[in-house]
CHARMM-style PDB file with segment names, atoms N, HN, CA, C and O in Angstrom:
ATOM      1  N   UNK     1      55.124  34.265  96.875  1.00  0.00      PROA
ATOM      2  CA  UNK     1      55.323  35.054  98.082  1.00  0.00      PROA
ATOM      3  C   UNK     1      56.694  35.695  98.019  1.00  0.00      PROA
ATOM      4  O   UNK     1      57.756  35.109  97.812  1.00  0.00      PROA
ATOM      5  N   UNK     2      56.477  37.207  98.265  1.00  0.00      PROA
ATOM      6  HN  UNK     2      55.614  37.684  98.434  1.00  0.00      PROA
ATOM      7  CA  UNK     2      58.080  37.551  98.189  1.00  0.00      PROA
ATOM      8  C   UNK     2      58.703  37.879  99.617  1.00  0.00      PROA
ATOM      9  O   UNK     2      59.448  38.811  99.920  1.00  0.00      PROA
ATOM     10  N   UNK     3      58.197  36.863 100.405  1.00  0.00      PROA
ATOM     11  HN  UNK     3      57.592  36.106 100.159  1.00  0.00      PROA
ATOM     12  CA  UNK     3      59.129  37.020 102.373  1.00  0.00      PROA
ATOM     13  C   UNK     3      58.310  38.404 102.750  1.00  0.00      PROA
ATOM     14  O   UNK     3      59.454  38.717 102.421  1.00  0.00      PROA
ATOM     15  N   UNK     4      57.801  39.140 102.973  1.00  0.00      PROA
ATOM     16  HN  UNK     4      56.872  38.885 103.240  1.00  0.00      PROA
ATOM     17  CA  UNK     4      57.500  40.376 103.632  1.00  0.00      PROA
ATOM     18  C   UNK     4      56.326  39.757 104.147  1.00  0.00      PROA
ATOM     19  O   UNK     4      55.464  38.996 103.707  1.00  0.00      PROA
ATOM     20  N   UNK     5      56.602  40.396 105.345  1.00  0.00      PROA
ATOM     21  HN  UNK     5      57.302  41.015 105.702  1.00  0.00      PROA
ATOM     22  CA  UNK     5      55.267  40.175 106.388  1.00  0.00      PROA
ATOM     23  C   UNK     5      54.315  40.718 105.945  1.00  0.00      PROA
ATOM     24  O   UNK     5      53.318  40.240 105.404  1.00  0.00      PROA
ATOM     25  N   UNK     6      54.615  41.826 106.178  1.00  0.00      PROA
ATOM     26  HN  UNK     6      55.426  42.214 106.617  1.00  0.00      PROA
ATOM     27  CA  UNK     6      53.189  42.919 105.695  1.00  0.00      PROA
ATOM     28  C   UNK     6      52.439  42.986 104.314  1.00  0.00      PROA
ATOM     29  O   UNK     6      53.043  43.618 103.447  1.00  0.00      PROA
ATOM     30  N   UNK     7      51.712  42.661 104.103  1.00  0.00      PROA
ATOM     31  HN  UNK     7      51.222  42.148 104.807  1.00  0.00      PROA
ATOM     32  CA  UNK     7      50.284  42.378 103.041  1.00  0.00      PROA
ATOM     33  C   UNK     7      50.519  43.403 102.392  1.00  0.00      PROA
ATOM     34  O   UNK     7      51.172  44.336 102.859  1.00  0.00      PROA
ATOM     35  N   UNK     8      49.863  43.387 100.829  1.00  0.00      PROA
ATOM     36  HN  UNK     8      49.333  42.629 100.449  1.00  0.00      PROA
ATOM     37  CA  UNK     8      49.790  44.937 100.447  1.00  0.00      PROA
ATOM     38  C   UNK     8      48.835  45.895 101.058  1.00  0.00      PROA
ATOM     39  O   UNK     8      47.963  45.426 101.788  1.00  0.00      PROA
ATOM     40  N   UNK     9      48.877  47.005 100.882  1.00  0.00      PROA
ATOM     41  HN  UNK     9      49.586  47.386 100.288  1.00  0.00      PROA
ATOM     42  CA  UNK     9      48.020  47.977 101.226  1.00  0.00      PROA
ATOM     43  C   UNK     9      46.421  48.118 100.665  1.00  0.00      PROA
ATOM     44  O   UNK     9      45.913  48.167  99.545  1.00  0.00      PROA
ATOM     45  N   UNK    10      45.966  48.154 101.899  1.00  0.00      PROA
ATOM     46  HN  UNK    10      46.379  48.115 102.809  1.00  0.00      PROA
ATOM     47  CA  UNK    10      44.763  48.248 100.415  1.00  0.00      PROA
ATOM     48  C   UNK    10      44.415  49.899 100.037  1.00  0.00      PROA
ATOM     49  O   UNK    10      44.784  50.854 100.721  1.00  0.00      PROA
ATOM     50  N   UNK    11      43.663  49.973  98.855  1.00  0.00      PROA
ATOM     51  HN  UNK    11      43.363  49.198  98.299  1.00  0.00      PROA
ATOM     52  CA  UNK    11      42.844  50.919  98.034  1.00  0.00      PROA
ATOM     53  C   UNK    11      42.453  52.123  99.169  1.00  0.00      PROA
ATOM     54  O   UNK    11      41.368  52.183  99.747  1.00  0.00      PROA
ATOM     55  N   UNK    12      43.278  52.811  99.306  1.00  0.00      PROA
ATOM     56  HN  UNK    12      44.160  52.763  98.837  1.00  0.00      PROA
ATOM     57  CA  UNK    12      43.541  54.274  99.750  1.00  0.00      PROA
ATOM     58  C   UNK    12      43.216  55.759  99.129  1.00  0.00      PROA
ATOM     59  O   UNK    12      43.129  56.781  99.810  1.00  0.00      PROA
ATOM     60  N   UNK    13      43.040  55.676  97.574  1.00  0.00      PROA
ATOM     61  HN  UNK    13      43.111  54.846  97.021  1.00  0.00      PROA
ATOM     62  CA  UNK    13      42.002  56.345  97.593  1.00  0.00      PROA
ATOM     63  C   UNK    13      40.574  57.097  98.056  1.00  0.00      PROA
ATOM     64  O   UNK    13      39.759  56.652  98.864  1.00  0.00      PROA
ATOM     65  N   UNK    14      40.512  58.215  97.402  1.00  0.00      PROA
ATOM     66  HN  UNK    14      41.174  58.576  96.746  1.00  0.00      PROA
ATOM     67  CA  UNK    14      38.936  58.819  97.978  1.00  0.00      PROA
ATOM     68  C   UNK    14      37.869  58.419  97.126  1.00  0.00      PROA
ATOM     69  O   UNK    14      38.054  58.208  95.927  1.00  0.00      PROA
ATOM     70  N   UNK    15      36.836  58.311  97.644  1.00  0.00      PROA
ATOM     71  HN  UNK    15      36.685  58.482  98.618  1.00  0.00      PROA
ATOM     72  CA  UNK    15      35.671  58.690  96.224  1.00  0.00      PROA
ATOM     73  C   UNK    15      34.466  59.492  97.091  1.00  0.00      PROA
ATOM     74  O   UNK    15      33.748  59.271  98.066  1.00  0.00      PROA
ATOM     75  N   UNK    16      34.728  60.656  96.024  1.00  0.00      PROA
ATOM     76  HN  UNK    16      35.311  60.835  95.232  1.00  0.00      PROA
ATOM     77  CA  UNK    16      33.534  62.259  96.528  1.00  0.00      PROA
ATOM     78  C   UNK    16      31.951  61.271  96.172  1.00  0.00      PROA
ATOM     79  O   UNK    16      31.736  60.428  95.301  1.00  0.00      PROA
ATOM     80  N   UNK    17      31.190  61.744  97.100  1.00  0.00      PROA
ATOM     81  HN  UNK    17      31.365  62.429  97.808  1.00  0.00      PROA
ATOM     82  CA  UNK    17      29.760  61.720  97.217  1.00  0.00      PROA
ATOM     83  C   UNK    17      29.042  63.121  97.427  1.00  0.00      PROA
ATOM     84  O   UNK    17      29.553  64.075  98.015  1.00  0.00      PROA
ATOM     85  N   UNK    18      27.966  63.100  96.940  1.00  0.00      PROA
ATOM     86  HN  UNK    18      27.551  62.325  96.462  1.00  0.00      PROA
ATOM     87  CA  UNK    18      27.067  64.135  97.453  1.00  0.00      PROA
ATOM     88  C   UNK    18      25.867  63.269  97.775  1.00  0.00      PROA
ATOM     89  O   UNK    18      25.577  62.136  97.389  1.00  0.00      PROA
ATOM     90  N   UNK    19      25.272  64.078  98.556  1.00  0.00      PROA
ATOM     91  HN  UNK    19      25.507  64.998  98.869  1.00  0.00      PROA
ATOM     92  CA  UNK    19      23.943  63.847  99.394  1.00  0.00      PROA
ATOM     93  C   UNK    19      23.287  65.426  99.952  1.00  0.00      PROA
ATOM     94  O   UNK    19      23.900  66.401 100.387  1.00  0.00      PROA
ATOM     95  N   UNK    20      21.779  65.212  99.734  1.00  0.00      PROA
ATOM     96  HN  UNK    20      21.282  64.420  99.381  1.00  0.00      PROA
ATOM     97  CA  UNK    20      21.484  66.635 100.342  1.00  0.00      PROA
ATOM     98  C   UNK    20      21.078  66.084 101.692  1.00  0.00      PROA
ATOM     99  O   UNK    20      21.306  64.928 102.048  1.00  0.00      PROA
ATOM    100  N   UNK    21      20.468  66.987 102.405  1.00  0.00      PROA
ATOM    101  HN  UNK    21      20.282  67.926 102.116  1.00  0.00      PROA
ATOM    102  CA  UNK    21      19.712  66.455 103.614  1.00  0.00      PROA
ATOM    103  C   UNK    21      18.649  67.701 103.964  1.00  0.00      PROA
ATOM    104  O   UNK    21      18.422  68.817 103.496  1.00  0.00      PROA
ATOM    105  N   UNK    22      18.107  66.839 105.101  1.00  0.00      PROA
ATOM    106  HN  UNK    22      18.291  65.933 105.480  1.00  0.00      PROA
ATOM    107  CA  UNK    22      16.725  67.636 105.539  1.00  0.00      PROA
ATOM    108  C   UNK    22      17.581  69.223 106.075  1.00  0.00      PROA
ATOM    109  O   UNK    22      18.690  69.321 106.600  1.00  0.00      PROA
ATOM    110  N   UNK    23      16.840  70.057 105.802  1.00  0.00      PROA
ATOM    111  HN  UNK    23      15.939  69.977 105.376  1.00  0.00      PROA
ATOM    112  CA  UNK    23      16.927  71.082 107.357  1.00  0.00      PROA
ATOM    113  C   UNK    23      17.273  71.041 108.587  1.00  0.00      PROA
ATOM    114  O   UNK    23      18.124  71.632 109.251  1.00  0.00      PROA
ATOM    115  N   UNK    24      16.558  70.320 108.785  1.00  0.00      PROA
ATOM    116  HN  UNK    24      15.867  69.839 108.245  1.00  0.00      PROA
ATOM    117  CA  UNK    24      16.427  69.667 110.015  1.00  0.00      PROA
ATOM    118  C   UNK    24      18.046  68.845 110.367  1.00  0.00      PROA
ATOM    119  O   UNK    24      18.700  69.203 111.347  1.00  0.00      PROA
ATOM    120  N   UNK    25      18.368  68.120 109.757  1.00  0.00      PROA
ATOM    121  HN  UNK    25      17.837  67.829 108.962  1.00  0.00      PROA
ATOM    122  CA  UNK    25      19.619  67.160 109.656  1.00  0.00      PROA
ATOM    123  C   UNK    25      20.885  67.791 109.401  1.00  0.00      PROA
ATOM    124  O   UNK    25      22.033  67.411 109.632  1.00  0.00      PROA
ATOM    125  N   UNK    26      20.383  68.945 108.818  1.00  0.00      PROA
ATOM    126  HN  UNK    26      19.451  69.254 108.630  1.00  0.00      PROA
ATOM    127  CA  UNK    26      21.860  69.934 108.757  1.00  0.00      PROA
ATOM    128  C   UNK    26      21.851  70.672 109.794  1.00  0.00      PROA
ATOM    129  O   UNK    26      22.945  71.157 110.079  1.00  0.00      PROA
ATOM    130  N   UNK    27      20.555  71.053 110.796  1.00  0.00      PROA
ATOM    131  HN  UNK    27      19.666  70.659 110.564  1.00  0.00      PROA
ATOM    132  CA  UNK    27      20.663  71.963 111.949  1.00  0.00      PROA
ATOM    133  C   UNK    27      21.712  70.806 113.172  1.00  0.00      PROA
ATOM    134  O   UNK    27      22.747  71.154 113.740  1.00  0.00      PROA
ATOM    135  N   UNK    28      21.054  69.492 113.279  1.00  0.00      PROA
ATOM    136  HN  UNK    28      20.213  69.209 112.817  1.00  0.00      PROA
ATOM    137  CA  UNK    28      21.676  68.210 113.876  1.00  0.00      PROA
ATOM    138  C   UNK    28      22.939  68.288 113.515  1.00  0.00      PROA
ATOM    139  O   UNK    28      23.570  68.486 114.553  1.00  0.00      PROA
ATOM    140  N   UNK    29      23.655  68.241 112.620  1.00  0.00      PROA
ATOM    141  HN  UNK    29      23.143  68.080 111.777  1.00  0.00      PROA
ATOM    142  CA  UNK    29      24.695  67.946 112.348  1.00  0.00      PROA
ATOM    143  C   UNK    29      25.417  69.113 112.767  1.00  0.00      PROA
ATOM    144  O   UNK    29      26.396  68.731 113.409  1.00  0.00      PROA
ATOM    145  N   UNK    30      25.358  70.796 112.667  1.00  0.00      PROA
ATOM    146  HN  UNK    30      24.563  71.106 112.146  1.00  0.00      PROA
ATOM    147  CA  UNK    30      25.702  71.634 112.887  1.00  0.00      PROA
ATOM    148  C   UNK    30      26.114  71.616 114.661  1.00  0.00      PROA
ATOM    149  O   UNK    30      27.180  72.007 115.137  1.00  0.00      PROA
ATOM    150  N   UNK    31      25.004  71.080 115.379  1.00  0.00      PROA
ATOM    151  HN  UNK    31      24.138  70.762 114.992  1.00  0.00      PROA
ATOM    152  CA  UNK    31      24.666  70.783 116.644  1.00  0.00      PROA
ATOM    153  C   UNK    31      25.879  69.762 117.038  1.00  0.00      PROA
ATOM    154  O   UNK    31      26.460  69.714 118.122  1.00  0.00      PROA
ATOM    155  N   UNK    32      26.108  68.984 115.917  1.00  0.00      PROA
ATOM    156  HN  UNK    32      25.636  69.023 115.036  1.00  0.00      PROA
ATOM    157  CA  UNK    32      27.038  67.855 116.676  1.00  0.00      PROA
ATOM    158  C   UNK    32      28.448  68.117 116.897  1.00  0.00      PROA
ATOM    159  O   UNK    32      29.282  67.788 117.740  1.00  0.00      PROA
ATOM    160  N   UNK    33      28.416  68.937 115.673  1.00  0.00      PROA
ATOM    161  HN  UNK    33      27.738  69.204 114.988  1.00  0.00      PROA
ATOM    162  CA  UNK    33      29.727  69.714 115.510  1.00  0.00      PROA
ATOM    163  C   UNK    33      30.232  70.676 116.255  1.00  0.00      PROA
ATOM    164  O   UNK    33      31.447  70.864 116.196  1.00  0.00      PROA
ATOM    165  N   UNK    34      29.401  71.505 117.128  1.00  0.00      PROA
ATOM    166  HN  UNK    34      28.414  71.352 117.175  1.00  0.00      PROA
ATOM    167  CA  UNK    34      29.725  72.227 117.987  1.00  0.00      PROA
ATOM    168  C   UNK    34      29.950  71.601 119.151  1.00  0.00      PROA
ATOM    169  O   UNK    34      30.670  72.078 120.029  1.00  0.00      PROA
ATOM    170  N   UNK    35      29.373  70.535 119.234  1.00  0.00      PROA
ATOM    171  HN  UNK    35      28.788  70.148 118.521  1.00  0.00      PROA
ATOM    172  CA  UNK    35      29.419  69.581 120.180  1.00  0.00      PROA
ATOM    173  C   UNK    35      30.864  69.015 120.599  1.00  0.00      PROA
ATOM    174  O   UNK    35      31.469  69.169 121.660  1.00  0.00      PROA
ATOM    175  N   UNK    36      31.204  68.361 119.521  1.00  0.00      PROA
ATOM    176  HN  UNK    36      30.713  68.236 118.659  1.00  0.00      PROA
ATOM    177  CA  UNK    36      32.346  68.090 119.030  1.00  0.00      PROA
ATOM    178  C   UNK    36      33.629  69.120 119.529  1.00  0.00      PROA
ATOM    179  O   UNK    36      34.525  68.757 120.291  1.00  0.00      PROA
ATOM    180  N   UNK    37      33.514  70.455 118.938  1.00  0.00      PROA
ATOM    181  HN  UNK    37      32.786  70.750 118.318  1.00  0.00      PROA
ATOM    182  CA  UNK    37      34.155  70.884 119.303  1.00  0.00      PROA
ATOM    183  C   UNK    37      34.110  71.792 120.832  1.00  0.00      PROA
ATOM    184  O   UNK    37      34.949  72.676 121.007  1.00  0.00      PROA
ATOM    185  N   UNK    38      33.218  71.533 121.744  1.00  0.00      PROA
ATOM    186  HN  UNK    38      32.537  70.815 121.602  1.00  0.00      PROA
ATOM    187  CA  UNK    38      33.626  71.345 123.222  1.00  0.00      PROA
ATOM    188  C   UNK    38      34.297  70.633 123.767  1.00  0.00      PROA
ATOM    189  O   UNK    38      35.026  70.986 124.693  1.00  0.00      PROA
ATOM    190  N   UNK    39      34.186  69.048 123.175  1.00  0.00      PROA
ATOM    191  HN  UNK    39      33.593  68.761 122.423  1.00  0.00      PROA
ATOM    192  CA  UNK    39      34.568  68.047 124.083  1.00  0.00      PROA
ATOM    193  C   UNK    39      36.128  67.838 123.608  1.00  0.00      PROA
ATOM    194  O   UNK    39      36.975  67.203 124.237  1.00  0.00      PROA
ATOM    195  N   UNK    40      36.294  68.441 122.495  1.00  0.00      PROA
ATOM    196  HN  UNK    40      35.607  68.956 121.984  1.00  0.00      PROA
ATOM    197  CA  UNK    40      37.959  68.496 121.970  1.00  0.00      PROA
ATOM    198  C   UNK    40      38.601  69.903 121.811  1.00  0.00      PROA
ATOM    199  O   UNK    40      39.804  70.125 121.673  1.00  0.00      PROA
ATOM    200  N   UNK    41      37.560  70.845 121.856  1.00  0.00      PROA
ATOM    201  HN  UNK    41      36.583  70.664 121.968  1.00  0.00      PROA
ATOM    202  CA  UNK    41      38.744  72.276 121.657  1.00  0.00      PROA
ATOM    203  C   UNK    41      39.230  72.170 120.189  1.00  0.00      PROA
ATOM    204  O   UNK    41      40.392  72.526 119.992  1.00  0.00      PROA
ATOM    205  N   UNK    42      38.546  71.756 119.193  1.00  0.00      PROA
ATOM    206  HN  UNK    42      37.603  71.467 119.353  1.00  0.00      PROA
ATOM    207  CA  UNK    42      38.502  72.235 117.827  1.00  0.00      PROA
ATOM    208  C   UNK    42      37.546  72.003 116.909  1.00  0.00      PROA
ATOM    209  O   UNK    42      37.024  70.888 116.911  1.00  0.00      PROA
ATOM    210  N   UNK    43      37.294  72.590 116.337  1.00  0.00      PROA
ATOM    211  HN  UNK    43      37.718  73.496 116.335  1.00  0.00      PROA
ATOM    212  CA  UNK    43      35.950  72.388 115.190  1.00  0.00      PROA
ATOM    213  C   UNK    43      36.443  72.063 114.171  1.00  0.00      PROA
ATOM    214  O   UNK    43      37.433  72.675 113.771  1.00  0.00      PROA
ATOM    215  N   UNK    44      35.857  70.914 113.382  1.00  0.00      PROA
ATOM    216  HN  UNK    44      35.053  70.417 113.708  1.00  0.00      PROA
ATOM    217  CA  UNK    44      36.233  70.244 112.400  1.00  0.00      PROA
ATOM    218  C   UNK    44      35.178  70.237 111.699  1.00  0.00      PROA
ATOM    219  O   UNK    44      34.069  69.954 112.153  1.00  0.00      PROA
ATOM    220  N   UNK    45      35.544  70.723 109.865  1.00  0.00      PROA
ATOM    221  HN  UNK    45      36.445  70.954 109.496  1.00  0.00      PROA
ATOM    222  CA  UNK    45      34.175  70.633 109.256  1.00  0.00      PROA
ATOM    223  C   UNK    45      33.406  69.602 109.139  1.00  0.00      PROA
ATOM    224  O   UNK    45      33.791  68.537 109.622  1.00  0.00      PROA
ATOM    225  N   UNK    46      32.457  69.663 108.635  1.00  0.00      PROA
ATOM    226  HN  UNK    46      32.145  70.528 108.243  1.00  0.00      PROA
ATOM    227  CA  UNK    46      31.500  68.549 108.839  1.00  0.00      PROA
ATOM    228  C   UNK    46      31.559  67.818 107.660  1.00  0.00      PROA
ATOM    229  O   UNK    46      30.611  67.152 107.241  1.00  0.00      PROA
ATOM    230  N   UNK    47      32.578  67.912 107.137  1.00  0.00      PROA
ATOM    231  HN  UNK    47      33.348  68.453 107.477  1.00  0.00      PROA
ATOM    232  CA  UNK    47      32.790  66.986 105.493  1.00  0.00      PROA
ATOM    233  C   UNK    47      34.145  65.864 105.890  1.00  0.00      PROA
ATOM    234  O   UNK    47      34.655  64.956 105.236  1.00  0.00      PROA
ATOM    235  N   UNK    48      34.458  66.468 107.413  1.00  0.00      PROA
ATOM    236  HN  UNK    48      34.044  67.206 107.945  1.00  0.00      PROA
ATOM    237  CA  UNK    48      35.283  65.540 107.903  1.00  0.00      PROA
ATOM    238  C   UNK    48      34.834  64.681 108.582  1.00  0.00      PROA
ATOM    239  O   UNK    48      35.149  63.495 108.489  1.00  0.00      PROA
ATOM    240  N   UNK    49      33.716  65.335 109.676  1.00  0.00      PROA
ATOM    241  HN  UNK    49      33.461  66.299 109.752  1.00  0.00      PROA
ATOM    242  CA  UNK    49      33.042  64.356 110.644  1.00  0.00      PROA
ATOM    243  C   UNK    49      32.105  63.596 110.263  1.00  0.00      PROA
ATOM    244  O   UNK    49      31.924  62.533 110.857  1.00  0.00      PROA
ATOM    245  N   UNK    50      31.500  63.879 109.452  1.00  0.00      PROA
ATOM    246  HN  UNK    50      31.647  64.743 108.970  1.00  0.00      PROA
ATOM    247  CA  UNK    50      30.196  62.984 108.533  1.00  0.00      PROA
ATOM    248  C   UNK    50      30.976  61.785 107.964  1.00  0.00      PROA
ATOM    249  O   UNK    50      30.205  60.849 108.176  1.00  0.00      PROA
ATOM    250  N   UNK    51      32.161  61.244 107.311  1.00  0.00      PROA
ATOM    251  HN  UNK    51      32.787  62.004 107.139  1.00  0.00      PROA
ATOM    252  CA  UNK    51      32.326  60.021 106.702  1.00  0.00      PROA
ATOM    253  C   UNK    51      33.352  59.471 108.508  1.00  0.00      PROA
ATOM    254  O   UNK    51      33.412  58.249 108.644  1.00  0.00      PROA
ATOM    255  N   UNK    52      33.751  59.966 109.195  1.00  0.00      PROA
ATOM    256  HN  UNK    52      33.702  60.959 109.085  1.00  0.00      PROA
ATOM    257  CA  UNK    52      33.763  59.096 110.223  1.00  0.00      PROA
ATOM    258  C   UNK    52      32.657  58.788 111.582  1.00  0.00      PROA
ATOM    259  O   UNK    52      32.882  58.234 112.658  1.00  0.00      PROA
ATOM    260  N   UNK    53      31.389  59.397 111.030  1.00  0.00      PROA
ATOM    261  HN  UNK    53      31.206  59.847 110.156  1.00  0.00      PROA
ATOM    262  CA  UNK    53      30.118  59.493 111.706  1.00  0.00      PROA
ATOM    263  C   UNK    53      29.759  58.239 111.260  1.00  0.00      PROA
ATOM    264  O   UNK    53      29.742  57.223 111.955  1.00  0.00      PROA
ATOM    265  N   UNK    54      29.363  58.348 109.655  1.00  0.00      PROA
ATOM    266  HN  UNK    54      29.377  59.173 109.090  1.00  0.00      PROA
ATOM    267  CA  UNK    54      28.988  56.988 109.433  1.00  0.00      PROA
ATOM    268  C   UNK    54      29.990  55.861 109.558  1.00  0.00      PROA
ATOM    269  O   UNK    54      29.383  54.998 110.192  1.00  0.00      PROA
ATOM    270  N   UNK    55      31.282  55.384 109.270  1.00  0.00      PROA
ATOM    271  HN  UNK    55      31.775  56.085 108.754  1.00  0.00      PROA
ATOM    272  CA  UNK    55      31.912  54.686 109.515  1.00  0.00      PROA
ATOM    273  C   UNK    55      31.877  53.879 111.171  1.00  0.00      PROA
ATOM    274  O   UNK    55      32.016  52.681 111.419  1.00  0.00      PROA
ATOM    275  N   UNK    56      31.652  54.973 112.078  1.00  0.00      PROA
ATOM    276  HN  UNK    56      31.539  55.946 111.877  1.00  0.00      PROA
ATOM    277  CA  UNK    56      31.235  54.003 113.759  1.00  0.00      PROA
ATOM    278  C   UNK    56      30.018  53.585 113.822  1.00  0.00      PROA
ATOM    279  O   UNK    56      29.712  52.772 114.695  1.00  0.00      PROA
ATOM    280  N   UNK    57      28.971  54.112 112.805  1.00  0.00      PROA
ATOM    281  HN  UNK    57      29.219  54.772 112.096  1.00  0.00      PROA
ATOM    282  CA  UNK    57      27.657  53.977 112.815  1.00  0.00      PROA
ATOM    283  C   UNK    57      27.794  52.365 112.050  1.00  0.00      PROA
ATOM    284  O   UNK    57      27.139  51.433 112.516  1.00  0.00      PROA
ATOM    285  N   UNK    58      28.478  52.214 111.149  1.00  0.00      PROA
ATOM    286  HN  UNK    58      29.010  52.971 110.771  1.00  0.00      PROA
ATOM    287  CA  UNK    58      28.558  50.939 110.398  1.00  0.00      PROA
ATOM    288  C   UNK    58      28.864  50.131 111.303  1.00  0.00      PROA
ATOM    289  O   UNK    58      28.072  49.244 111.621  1.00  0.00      PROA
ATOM    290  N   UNK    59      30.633  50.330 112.186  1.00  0.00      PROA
ATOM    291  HN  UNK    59      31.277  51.050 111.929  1.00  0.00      PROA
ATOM    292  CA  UNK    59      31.302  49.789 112.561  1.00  0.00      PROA
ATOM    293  C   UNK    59      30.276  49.314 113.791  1.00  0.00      PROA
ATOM    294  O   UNK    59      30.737  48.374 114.438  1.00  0.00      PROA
ATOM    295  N   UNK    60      28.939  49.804 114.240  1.00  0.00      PROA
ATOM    296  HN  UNK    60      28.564  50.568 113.715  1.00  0.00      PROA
ATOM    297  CA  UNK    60      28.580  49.469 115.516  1.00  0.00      PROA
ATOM    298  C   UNK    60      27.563  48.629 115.190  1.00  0.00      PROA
ATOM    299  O   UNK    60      27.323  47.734 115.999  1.00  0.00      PROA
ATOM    300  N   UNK    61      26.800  48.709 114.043  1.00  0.00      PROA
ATOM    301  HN  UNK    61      26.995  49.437 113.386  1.00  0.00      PROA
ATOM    302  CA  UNK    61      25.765  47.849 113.487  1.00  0.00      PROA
ATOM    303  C   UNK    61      26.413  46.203 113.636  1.00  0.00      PROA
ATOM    304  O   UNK    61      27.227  45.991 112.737  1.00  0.00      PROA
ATOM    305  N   UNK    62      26.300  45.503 114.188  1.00  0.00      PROA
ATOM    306  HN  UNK    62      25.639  45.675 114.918  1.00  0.00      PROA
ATOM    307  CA  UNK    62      26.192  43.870 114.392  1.00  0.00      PROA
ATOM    308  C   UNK    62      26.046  43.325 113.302  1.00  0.00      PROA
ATOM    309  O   UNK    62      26.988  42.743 112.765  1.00  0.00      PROA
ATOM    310  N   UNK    63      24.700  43.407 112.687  1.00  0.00      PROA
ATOM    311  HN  UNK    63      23.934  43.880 113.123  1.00  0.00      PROA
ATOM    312  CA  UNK    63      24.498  42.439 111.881  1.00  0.00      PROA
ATOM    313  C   UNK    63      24.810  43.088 110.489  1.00  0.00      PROA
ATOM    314  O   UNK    63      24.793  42.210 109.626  1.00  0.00      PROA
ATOM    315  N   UNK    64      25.105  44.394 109.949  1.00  0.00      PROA
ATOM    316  HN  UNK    64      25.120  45.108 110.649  1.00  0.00      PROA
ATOM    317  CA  UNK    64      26.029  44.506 108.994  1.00  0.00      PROA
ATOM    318  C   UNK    64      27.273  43.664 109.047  1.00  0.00      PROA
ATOM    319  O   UNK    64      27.706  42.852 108.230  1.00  0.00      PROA
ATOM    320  N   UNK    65      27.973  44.252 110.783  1.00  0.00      PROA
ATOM    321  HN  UNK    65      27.621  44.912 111.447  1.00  0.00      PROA
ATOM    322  CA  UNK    65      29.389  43.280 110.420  1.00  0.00      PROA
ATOM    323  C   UNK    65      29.628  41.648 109.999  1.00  0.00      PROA
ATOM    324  O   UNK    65      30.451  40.944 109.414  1.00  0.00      PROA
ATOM    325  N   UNK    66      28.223  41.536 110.767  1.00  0.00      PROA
ATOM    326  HN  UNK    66      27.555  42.108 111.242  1.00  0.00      PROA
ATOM    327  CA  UNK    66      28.074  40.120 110.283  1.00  0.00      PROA
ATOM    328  C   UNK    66      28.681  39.378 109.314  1.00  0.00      PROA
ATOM    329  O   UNK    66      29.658  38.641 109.186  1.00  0.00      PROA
ATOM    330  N   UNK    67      27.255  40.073 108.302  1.00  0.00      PROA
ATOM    331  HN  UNK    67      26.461  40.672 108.406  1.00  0.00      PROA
ATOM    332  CA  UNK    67      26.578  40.048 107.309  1.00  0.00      PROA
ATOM    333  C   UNK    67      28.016  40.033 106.276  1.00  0.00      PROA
ATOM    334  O   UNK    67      28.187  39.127 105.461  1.00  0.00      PROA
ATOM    335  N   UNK    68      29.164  41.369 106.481  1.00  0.00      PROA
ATOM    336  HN  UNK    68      29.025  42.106 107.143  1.00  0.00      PROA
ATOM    337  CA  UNK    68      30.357  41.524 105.818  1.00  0.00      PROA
ATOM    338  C   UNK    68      31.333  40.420 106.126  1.00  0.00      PROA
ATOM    339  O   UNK    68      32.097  40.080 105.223  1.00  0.00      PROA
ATOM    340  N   UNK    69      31.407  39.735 107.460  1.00  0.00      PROA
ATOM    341  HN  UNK    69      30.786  40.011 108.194  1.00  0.00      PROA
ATOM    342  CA  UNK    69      32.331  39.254 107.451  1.00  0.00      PROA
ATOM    343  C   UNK    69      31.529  37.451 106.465  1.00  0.00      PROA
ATOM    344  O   UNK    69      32.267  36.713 105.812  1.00  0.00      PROA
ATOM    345  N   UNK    70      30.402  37.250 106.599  1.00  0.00      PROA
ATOM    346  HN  UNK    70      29.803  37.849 107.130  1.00  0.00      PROA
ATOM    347  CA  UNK    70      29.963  36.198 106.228  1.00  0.00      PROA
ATOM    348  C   UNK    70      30.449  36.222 104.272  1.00  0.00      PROA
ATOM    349  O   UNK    70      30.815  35.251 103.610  1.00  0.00      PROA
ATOM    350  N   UNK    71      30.301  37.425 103.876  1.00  0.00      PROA
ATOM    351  HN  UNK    71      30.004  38.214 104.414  1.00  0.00      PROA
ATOM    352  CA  UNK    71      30.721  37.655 102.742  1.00  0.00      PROA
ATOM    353  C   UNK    71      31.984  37.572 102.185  1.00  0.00      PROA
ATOM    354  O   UNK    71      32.320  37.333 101.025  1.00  0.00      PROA
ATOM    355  N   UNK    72      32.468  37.745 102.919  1.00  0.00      PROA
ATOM    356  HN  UNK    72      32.195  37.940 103.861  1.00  0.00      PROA
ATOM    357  CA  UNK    72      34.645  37.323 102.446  1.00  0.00      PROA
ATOM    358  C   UNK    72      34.935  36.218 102.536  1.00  0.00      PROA
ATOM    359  O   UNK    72      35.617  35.593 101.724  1.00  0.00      PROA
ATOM    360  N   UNK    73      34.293  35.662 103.897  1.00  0.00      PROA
ATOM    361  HN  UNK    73      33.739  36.170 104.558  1.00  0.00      PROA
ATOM    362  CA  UNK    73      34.317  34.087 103.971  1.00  0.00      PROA
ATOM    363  C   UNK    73      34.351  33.041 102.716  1.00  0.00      PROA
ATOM    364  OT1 UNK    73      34.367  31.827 102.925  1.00  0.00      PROA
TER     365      UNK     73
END
């Protein structure tokens, strides 16, 4: 231990994905985004809002978190 409170950082890096999607799911997403930008007064692309879309979508799933925290354990 070298005395510092604070832990290291973790793995801050990116890693690019692709995914296609329906028609349909890109009209939705287009939709959300405009959405989005009513309720805040800016539009943000959707390569921004899509990985923190899924991230609350994870973060809200229960038994994923579970499931993750049963795993570190």
């Amino acid at each position: 231990m070298n005395g510092i409170r604070l832990g290291r950082l973790p793995d801050r890096s990116l890693v690019r994905i692709t995914i296609a999607v329906s028609p349909d799911l890109h009209r939705a997403l287009e939709a959300y985004s405009d959405f989005y930008a009513l309720a805040y007064g800016r539009k943000e692309p959707l390569a921004d809002l899509i990985p923190a879309m899924l991230a609350g979508y994870m973060e809200g799933d229960r038994a994923f978190v579970r499931s993750r925290r049963a795993e570190s354990s």
